[in-house]
C-alpha positions as CSV (number, residue, x, y, z in Angstrom):
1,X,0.0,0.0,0.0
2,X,1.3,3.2,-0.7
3,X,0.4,7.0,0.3
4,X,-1.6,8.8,-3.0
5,X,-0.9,12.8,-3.2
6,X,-3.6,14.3,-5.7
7,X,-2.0,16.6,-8.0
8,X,-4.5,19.6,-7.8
9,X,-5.2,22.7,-5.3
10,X,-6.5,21.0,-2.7
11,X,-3.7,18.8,-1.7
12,X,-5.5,16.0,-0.6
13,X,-3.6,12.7,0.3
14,X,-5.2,9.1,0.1
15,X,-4.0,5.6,-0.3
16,X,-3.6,3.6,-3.1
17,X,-2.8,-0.4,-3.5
18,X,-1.4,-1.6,-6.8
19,X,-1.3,-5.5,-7.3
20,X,1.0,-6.6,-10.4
21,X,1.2,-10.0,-11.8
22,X,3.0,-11.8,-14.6
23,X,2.2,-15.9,-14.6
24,X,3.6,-18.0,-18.0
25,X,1.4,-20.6,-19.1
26,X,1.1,-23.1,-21.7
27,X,-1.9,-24.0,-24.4
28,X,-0.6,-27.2,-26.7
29,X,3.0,-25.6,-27.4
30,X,2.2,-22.5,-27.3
31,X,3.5,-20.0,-24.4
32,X,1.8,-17.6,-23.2
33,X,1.8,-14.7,-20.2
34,X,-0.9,-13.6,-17.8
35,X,-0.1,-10.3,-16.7
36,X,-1.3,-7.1,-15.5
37,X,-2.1,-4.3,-13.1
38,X,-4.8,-3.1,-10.9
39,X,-4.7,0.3,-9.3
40,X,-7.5,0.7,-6.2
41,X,-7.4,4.3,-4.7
42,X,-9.5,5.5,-1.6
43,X,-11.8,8.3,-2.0
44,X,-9.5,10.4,-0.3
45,X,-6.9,10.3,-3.6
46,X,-9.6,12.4,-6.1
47,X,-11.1,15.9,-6.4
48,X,-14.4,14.5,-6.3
49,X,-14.3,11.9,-3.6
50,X,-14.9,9.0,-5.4
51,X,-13.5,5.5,-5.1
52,X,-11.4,4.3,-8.2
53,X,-10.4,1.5,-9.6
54,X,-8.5,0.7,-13.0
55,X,-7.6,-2.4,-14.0
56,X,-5.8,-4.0,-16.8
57,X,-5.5,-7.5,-17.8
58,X,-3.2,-8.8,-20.5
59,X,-2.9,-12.3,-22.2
60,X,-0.2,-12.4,-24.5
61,X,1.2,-15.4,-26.9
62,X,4.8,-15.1,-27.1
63,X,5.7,-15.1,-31.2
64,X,9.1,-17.3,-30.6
65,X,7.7,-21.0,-30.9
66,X,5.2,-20.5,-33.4
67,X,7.3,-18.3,-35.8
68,X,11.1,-19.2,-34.9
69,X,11.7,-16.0,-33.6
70,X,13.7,-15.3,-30.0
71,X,11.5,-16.4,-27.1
72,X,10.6,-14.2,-24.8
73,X,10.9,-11.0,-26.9
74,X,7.7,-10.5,-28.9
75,X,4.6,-10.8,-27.7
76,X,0.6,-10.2,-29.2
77,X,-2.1,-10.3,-27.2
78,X,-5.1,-8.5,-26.3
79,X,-5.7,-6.3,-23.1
80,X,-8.9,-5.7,-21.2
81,X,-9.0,-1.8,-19.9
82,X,-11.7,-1.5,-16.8
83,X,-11.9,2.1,-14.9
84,X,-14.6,2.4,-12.3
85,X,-15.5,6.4,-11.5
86,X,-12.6,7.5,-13.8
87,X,-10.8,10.0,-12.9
88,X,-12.5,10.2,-9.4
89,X,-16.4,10.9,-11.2
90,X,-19.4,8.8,-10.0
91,X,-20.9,6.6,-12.6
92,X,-18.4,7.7,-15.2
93,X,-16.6,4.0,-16.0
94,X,-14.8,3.0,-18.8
95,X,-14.5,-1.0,-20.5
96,X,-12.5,-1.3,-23.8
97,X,-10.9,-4.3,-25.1
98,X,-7.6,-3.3,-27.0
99,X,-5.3,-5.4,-29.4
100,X,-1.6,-5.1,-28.4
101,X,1.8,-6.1,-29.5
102,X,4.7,-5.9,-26.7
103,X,9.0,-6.1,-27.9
104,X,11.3,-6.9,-24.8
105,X,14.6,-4.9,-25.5
């Protein structure tokens, strides 16, 4: 858990806990990565004084096996973004599934 400072006049200061997970797994031969982040901040943390949450769940096939590229380096996938009161506002949420395509340097 960490301490949330809202960037605005009224300095307000809230909490906010950020879980992160990256767990491999494997379909036939195909590898693939569960990942993500979830961001949960009090209502302390917005000007409006609403509880948030944004969360983003990945699953992503690594490119190596099935095209003889270097594993662990290109991934495509697709992402599921969830925001609950965005940006601190009641009732304003957000659900979008995105495409995505992630290079390791």
């Amino acid at each position: 858990m960490a301490v949330y400072k809202a960037d605005d006049a009224h300095q307000r200061y809230g909490w906010q806990i950020t879980p992160v997970w990256s767990v491999p797994f494997q379909v036939l031969s195909l590898d693939f990565k569960f990942r993500g982040v979830t961001d949960f901040r009090s209502v302390n943390a917005s000007q409006t004084g609403q509880f948030q949450i944004l969360a983003l769940p990945q699953i992503l096939l690594d490119l190596g096996n099935p095209f003889k590229l270097e594993k662990n380096r290109f991934y495509l996938g697709v992402e599921y973004a969830y925001w609950h009161n965005k940006f601190g506002i009641q009732g304003l949420d957000e659900s979008v599934v995105q495409s995505m395509f992630l290079l390791n340097f």
